[in-house]
Each structure stands twice: as structure tokens, then as C-alpha cells.
MIKE-918022 format. One line per field, with one value per atom (N, C-alpha, C, CB): residue in three letters; x, y, z; atom name. Coordinates in pm, 1 decimal, always signed. Each point is the difference from the previous one (the first is absolute). Glycine has a CB too. Example, Ala and Ser with C-alpha at 12.3 -4.5 7.8 and 13.67 -1.06 7.14 Angstrom:
2
code	ALA,ALA,ALA,ALA,SER,SER,SER,SER
px	+1319.0,-89.0,+90.0,-189.2,+154.2,+82.0,-77.0,+118.4
py	-569.0,+119.0,+120.0,-117.3,+222.3,+119.0,+109.0,-62.8
pz	+780.0,+0.0,+0.0,+124.6,-196.6,+6.0,+73.0,-214.5
site	N,CA,C,CB,N,CA,C,CB
This chain:
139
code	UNK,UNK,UNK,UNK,UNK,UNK,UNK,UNK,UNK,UNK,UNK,UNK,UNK,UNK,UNK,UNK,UNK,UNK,UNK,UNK,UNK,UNK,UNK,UNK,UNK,UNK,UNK,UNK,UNK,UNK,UNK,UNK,UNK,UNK,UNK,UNK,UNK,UNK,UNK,UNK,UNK,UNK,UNK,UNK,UNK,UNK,UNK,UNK,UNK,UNK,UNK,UNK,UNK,UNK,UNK,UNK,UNK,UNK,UNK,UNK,UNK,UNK,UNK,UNK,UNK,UNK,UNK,UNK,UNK,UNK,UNK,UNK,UNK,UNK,UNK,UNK,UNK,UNK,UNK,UNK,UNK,UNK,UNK,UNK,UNK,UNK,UNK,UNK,UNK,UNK,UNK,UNK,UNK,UNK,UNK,UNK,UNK,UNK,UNK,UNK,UNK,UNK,UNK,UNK,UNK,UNK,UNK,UNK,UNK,UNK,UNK,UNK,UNK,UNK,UNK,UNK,UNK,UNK,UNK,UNK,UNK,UNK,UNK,UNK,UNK,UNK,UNK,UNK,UNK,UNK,UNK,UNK,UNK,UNK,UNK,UNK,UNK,UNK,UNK,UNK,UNK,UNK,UNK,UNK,UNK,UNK,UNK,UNK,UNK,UNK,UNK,UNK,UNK,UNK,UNK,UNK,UNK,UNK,UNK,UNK,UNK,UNK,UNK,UNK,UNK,UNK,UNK,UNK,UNK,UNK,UNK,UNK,UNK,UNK,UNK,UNK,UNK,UNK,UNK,UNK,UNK,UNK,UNK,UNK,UNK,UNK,UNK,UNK,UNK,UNK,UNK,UNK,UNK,UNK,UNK,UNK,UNK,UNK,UNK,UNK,UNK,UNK,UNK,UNK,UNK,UNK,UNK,UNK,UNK,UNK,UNK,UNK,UNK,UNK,UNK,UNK,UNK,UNK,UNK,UNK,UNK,UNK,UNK,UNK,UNK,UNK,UNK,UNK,UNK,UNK,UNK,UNK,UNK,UNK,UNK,UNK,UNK,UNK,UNK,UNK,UNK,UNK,UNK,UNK,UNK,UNK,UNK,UNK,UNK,UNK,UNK,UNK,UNK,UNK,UNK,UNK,UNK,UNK,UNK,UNK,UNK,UNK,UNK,UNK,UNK,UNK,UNK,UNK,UNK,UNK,UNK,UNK,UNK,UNK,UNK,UNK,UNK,UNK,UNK,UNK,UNK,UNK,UNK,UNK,UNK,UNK,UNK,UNK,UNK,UNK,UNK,UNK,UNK,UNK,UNK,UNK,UNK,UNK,UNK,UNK,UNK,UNK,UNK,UNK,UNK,UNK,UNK,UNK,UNK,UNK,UNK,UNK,UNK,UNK,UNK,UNK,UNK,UNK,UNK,UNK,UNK,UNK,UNK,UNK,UNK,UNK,UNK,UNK,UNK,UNK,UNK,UNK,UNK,UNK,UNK,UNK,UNK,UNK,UNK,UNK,UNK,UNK,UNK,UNK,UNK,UNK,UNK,UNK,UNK,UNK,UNK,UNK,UNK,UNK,UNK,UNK,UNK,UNK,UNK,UNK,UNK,UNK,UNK,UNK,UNK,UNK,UNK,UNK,UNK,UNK,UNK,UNK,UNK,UNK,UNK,UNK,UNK,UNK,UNK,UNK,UNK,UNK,UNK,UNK,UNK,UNK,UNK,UNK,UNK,UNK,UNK,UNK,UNK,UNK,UNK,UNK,UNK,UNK,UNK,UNK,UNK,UNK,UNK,UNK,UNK,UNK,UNK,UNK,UNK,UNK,UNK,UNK,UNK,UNK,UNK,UNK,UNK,UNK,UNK,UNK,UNK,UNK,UNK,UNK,UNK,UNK,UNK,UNK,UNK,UNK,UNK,UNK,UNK,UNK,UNK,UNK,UNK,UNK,UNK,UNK,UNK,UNK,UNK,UNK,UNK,UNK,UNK,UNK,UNK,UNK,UNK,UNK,UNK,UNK,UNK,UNK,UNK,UNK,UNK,UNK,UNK,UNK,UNK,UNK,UNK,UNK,UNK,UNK,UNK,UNK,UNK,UNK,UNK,UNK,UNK,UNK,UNK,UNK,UNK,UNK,UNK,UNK,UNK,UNK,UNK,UNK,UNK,UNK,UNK,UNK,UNK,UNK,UNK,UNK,UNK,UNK,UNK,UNK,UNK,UNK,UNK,UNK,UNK,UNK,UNK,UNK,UNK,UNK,UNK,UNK,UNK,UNK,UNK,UNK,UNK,UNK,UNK,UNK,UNK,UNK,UNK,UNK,UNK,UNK,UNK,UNK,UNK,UNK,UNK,UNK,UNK,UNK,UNK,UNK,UNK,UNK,UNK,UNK,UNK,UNK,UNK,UNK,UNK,UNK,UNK,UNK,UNK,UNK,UNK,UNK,UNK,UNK,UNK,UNK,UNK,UNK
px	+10814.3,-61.8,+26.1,-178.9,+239.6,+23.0,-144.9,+361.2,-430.0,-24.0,+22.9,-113.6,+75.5,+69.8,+17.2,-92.4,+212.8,+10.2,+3.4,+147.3,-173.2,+12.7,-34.8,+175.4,-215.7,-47.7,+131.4,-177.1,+120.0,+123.8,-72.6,+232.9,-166.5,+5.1,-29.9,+149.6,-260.7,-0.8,-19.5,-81.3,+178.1,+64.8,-204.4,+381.1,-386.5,-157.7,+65.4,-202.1,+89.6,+4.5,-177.6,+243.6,-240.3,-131.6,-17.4,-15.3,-105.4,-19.3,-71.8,-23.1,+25.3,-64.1,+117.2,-216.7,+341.2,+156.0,+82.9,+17.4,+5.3,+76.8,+108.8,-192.4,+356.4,+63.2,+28.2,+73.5,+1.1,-9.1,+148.7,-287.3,+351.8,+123.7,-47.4,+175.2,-94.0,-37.7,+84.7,-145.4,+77.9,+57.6,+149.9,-399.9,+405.9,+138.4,-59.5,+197.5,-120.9,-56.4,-141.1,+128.0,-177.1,-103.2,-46.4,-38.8,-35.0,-42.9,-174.7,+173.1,-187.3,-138.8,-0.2,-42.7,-95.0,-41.0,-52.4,+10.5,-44.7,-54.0,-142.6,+176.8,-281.0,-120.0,-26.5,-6.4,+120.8,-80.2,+5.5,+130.4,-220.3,-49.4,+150.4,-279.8,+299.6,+123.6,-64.1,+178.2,-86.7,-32.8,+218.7,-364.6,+309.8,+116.4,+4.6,-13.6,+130.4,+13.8,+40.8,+86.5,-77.7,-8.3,+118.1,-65.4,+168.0,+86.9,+42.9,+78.0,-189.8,-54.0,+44.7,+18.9,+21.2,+27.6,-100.8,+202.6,-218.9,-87.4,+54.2,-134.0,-14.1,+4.9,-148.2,+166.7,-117.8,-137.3,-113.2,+146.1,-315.9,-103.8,-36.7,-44.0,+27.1,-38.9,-96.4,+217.7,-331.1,-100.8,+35.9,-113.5,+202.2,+104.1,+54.1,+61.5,-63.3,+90.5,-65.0,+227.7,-177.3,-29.6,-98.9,+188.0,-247.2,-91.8,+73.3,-62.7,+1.1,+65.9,+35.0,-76.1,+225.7,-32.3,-2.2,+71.9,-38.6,-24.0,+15.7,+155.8,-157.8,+25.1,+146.7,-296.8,+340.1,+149.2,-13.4,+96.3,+10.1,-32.4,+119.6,-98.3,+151.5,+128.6,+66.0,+116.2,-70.6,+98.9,+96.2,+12.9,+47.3,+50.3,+51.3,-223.5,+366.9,+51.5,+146.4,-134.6,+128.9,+70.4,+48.1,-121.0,+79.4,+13.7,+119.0,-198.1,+362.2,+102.1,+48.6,+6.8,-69.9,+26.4,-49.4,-6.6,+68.1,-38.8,-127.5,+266.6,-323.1,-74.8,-5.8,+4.9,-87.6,+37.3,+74.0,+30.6,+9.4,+60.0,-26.5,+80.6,-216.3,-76.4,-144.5,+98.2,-145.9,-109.6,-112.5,+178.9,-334.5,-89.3,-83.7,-11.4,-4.0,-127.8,-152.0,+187.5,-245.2,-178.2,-53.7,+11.4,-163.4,-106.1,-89.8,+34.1,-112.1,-75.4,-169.2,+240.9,-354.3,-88.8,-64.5,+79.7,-182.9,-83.6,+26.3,-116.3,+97.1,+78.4,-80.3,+243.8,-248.9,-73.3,+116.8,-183.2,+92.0,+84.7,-102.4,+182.9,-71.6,-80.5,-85.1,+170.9,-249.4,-132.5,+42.5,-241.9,+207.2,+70.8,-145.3,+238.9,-164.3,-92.5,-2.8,+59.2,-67.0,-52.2,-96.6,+213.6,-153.4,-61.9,-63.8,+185.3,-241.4,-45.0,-78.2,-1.2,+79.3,-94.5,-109.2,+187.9,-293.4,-141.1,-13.0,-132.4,+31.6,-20.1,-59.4,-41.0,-50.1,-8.4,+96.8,-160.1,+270.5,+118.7,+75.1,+35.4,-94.4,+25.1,-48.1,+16.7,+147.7,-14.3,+61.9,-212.8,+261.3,+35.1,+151.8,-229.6,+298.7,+104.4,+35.8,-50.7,+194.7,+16.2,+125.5,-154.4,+222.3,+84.8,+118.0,-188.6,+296.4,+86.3,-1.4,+211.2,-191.9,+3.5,+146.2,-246.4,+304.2,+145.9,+7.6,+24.8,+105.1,-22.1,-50.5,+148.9,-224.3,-75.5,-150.9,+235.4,-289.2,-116.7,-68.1,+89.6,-224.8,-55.4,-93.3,+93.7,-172.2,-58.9,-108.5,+209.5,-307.6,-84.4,-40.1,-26.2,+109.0,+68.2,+128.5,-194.1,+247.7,+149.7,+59.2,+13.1,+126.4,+93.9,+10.9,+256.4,-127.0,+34.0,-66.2,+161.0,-171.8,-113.2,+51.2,-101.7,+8.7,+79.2,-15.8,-41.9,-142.5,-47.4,-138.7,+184.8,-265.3,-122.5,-65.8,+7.5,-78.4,-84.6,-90.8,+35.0,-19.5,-36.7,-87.6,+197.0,-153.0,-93.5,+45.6,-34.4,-56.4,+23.4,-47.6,-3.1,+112.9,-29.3,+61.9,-17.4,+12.1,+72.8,+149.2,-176.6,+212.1,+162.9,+77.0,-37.7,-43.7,-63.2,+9.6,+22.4,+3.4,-35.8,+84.7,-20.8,-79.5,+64.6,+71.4,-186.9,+241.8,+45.0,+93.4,-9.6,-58.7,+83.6,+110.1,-222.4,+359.0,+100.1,+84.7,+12.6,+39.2,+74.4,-41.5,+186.8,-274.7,-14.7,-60.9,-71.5,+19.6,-44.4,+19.6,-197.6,+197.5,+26.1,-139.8,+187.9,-204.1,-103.9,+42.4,-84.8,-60.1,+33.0,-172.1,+287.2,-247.9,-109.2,-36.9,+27.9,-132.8,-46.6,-54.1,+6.7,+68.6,-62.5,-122.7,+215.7,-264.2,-137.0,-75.4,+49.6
py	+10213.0,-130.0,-84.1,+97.8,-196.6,-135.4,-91.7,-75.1,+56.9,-130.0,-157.0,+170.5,-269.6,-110.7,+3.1,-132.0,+39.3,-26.5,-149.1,+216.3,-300.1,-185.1,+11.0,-107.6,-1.2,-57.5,+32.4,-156.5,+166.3,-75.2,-23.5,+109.6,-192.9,-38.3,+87.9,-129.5,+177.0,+117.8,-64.0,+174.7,-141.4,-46.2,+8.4,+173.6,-294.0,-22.9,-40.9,-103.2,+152.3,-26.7,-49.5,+208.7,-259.7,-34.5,+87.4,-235.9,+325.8,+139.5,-8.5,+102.3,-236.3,-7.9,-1.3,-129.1,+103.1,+26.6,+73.9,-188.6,+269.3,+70.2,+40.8,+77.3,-6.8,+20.6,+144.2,-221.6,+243.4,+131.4,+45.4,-15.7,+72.4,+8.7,+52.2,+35.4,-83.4,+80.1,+68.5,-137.3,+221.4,+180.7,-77.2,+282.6,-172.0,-55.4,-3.8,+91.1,-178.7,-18.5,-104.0,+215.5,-258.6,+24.5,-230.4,+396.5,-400.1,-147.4,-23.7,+16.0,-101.4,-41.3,-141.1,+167.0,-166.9,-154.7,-59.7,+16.1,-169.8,-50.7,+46.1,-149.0,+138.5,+10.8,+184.6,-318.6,+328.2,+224.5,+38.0,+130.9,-29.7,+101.1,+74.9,+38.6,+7.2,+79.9,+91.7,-175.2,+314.5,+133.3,+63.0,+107.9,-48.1,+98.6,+102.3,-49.7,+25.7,+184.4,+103.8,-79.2,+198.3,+130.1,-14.0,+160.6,-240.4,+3.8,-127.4,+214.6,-312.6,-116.2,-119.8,+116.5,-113.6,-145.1,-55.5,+69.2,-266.3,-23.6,-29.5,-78.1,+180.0,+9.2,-67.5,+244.3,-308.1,-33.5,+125.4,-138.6,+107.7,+61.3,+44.9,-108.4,+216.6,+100.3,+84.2,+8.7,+44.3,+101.3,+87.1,-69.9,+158.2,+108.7,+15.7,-34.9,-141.0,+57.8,-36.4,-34.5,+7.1,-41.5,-103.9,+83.8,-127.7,-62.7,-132.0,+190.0,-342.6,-105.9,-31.2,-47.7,-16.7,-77.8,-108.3,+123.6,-203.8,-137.8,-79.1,+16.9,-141.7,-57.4,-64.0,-93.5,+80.8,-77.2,-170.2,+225.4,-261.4,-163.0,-59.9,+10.7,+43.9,-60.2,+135.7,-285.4,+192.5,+135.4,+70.9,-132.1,+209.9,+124.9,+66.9,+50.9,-62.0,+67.8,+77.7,-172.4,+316.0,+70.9,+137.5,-124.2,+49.6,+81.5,+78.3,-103.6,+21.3,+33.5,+78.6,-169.1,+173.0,+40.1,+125.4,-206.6,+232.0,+158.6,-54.0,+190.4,-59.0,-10.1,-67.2,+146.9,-274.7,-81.5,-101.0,+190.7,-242.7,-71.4,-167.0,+222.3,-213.0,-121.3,+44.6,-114.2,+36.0,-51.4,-86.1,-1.2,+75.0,-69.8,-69.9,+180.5,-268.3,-70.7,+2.5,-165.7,+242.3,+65.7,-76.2,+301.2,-326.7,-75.9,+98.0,-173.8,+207.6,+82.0,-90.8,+148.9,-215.4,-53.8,+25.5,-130.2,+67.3,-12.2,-71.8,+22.1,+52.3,-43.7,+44.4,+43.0,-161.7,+66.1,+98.2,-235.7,+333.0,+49.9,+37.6,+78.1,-5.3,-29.6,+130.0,-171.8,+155.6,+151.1,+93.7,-139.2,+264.4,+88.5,+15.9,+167.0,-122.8,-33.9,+155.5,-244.0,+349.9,+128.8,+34.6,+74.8,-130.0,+35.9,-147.6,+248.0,-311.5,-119.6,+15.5,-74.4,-6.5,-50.2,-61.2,-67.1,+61.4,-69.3,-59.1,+171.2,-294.0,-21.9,+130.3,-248.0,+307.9,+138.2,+69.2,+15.7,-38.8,+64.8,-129.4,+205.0,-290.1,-86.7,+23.4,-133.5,+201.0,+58.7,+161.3,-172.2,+223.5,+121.7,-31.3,+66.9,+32.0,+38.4,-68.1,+202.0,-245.9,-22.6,+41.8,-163.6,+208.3,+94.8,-58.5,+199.3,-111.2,-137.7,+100.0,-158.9,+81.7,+18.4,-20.8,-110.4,-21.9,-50.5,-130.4,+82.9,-114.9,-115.9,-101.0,+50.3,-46.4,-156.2,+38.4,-177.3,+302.2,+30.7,+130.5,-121.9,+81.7,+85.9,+53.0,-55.4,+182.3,+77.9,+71.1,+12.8,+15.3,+68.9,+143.5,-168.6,+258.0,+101.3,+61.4,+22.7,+27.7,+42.4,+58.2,-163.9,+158.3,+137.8,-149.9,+270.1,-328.6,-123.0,-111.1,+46.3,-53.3,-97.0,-151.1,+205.4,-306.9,-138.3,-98.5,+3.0,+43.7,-43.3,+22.9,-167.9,-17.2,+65.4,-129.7,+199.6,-173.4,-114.1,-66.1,+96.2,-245.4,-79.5,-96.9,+45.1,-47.2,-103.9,+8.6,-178.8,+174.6,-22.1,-147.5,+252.6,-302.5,-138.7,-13.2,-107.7,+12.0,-54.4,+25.5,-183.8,+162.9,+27.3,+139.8,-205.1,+316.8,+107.4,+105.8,-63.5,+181.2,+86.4,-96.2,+272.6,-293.9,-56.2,+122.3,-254.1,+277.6,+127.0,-37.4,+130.9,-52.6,-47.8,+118.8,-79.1,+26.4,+75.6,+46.1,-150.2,+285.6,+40.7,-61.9,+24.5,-81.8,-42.7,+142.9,-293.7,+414.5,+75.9,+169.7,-234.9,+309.7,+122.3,+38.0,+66.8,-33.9,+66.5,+169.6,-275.1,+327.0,+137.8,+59.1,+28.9,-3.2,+79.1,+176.4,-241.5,+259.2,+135.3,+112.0,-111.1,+165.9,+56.9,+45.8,+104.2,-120.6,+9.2,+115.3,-167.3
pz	+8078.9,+18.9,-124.6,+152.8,-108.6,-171.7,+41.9,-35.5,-108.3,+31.5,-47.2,+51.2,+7.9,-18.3,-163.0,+228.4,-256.4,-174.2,-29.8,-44.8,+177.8,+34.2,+104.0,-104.2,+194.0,+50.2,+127.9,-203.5,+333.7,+50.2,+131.6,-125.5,+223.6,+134.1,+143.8,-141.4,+152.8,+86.3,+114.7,-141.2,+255.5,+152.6,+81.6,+12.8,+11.8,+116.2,+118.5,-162.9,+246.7,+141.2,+51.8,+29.5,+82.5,+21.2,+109.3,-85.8,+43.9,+63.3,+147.3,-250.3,+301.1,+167.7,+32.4,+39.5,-80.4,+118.6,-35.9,+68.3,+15.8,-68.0,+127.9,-209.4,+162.0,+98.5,+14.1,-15.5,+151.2,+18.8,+75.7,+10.4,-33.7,+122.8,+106.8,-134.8,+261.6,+117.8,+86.9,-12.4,+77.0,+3.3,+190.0,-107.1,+74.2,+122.1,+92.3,-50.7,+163.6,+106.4,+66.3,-60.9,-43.6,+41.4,-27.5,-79.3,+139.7,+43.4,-76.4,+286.5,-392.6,-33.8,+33.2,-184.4,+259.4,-2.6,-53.0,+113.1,-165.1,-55.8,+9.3,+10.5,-115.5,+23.0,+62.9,+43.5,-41.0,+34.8,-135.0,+252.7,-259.4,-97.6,-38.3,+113.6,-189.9,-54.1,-82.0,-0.2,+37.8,-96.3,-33.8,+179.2,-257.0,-50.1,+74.4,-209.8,+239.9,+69.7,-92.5,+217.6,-148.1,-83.9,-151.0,+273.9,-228.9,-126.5,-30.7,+40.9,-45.2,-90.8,+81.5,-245.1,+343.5,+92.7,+72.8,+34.6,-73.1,+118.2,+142.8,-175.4,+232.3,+153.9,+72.8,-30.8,+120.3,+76.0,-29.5,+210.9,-274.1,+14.8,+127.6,-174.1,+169.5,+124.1,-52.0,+113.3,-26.1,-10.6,-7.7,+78.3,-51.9,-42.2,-141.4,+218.6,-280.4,-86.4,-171.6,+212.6,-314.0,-106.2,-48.8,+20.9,-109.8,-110.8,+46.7,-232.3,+248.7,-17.5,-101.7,+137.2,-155.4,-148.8,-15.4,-80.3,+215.5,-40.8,+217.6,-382.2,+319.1,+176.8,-57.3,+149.0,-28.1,+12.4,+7.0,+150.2,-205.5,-41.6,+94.5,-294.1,+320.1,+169.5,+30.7,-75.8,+183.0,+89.8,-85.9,+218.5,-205.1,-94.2,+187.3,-324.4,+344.1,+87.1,-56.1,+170.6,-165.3,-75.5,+64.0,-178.0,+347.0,+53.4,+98.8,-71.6,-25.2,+4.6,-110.4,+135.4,-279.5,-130.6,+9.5,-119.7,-70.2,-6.7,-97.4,+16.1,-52.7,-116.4,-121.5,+92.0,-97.6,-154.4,+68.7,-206.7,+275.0,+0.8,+15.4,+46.1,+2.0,-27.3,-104.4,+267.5,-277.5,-95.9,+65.4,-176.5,+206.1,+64.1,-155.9,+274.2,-240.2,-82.1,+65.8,-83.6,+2.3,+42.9,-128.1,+122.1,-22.9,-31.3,-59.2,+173.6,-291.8,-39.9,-4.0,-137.4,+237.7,-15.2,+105.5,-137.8,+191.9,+90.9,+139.0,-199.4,+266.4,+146.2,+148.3,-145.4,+258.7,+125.2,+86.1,+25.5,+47.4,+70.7,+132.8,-212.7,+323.3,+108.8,+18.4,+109.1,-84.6,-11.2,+108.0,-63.0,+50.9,+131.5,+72.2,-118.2,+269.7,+123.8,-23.6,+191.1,-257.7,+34.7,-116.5,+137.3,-274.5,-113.5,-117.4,+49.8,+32.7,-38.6,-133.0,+241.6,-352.2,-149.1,+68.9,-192.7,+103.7,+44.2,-141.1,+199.1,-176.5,-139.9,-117.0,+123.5,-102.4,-75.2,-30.0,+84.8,-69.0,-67.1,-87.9,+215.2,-276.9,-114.5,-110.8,+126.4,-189.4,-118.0,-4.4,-25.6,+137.7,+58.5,+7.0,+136.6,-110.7,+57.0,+143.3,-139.1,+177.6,+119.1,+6.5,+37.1,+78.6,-6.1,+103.6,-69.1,+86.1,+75.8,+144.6,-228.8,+317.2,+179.8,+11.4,+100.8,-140.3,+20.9,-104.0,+280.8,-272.4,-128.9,+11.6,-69.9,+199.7,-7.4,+52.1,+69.8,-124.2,+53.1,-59.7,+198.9,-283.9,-30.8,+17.9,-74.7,+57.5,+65.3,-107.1,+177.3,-130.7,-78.9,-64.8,+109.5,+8.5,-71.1,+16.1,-13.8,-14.8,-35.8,-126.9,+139.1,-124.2,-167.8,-91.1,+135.8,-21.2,-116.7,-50.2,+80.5,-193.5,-57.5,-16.2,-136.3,+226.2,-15.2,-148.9,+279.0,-302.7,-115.5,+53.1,-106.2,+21.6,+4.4,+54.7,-199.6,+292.2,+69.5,-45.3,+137.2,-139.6,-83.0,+77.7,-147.1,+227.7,+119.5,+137.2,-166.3,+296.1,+111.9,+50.2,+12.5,+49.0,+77.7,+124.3,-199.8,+264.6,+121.4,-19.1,+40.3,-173.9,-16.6,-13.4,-109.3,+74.1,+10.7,-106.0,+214.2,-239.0,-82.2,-167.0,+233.2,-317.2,-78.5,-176.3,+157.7,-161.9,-63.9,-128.1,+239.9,-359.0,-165.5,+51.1,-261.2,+221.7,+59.1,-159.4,+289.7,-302.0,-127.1,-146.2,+170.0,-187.1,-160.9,-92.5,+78.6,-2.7,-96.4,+106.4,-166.1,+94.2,+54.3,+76.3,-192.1,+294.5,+63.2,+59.3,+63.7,-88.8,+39.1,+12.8,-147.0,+279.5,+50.2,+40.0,+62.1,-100.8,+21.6,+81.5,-125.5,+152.2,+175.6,-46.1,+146.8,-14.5,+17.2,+3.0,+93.1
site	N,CA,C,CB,N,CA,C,CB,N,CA,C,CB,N,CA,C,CB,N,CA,C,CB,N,CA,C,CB,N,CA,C,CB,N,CA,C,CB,N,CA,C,CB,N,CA,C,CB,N,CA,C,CB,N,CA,C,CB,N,CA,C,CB,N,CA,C,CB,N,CA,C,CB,N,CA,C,CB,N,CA,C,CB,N,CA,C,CB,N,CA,C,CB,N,CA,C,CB,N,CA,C,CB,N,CA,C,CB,N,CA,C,CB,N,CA,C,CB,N,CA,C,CB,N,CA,C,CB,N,CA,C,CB,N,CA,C,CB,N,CA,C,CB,N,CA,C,CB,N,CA,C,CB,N,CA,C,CB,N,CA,C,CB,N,CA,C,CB,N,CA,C,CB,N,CA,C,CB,N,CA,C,CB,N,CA,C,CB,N,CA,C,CB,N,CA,C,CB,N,CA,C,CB,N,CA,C,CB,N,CA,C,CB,N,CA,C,CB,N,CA,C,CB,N,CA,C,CB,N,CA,C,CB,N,CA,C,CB,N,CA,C,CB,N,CA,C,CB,N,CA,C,CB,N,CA,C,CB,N,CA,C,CB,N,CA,C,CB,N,CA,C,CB,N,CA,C,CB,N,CA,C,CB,N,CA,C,CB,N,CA,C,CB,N,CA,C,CB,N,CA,C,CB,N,CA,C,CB,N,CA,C,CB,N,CA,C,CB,N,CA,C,CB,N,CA,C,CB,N,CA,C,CB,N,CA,C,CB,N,CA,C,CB,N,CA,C,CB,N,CA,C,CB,N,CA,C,CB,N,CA,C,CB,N,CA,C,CB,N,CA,C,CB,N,CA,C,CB,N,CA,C,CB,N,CA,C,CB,N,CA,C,CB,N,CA,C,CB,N,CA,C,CB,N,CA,C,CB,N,CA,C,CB,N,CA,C,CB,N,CA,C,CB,N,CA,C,CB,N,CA,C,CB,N,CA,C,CB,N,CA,C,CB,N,CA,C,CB,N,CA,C,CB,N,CA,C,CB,N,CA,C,CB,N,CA,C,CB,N,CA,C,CB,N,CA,C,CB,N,CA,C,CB,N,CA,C,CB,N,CA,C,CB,N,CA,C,CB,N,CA,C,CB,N,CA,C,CB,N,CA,C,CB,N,CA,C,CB,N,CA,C,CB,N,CA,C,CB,N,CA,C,CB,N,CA,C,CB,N,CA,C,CB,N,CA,C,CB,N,CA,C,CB,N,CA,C,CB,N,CA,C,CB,N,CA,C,CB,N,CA,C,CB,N,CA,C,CB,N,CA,C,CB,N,CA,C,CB,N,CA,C,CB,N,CA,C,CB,N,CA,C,CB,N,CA,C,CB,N,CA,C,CB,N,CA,C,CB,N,CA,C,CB,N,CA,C,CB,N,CA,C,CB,N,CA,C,CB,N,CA,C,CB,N,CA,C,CB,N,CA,C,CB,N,CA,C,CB,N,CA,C,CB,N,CA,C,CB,N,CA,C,CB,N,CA,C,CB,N,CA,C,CB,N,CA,C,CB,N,CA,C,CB
């Protein structure tokens, strides 16, 4: 390990956007949830599969390419999504875990974690998405 001996210029980014390559084949839409798959590509969020890390900010179709070959831009903040008709957030779960159903719909329990529920309204499950690591404890 060196440490500094001057001053210098260390490379920033603004940590609510961030990008991600995405895995072959595969189609994100604007406004869906995005996770990494098993060997680091974003793929549409599924209840099956991985931690979100962020939402998608436009279409991202890559679904002629190989791996890497495009670049999604994800939203890391607070966002509505549509509540699931089997495992419905309630307001008592503001402040909890909400978990993903599909990328445009979250659920109150489940593996993959969307974030953390922040408010329910008419617009609906309102959810802080990737700004901090969450991890929960079986019960």
C-alpha cells in the first residue's frame, strides 16, 4: 500500500447512476427493476433471481448481442411500483423489506430484495431502490 505524497485528482461519479453491462440476449425496459445475474450482467429483476441494483432509465435492447455489449443506465433512488395481487405491501410494512415479483412489481415476501418501502399510495408501492446494501435474517 503507498500513500499519497501530493494531492491528486481522484476520478467521482454521482453514486444514484450508475451503469451496468447487459448479459446476452436479453431486453430491459425503461422504468423495470434490474438485477445482475450469476456472472455480473444486467438482467430483467425476477423473484427467482438476484438483489436489485438499480431501475433502468430507457430501453436497452441487446437482445441480438453477446455479453457486454451494450450498457444499461440504472437509477439508484426512490421509485413506485406496482404492488402484487398475492403478496400485497400494506402500509405496516413501511420501513421493511420489499422484494421483487417481476420488474415492475413488488411483493411483500420473497428471495430477491427490491429495497425498502417507503410509502404506499394510489401510485403504489413506493420503494428506496440500490442506494445501500440490505440483508436480511432468517427467521
Amino acid at each position: 500500500m503507498t500513500q499519497l505524497t501530493q494531492g491528486r485528482l481522484t476520478p467521482r461519479r454521482n453514486g444514484d447512476q450508475v451503469g451496468h453491462v447487459v448479459a446476452a440476449a436479453t431486453l430491459l425496459f425503461t422504468g423495470g427493476l434490474v438485477a445482475l445475474n450469476a456472472t455480473g450482467f444486467a438482467v430483467p429483476a425476477t423473484k427467482a433471481g438476484r438483489n436489485v441494483v438499480g431501475v433502468n432509465e430507457c430501453d436497452v435492447d441487446n437482445s441480438k448481442g453477446a455479453d457486454g455489449d451494450l450498457q444499461a443506465s440504472l437509477r439508484r433512488d426512490c421509485f413506485a411500483f406496482d404492488n402484487s395481487a398475492t403478496s400485497a405491501c400494506t402500509r405496516l410494512d413501511i420501513g421493511a423489506v420489499a422484494y421483487v415479483e417481476d420488474d415492475s412489481t413488488v411483493a411483500r415476501t420473497g428471495t430477491a430484495i427490491a429495497g425498502v418501502v417507503v410509502d404506499i399510495t394510489d401510485e403504489g408501492v413506493w420503494v428506496d431502490v440500490g442506494r445501500y446494501p440490505i440483508t436480511v435474517e432468517a427467521a
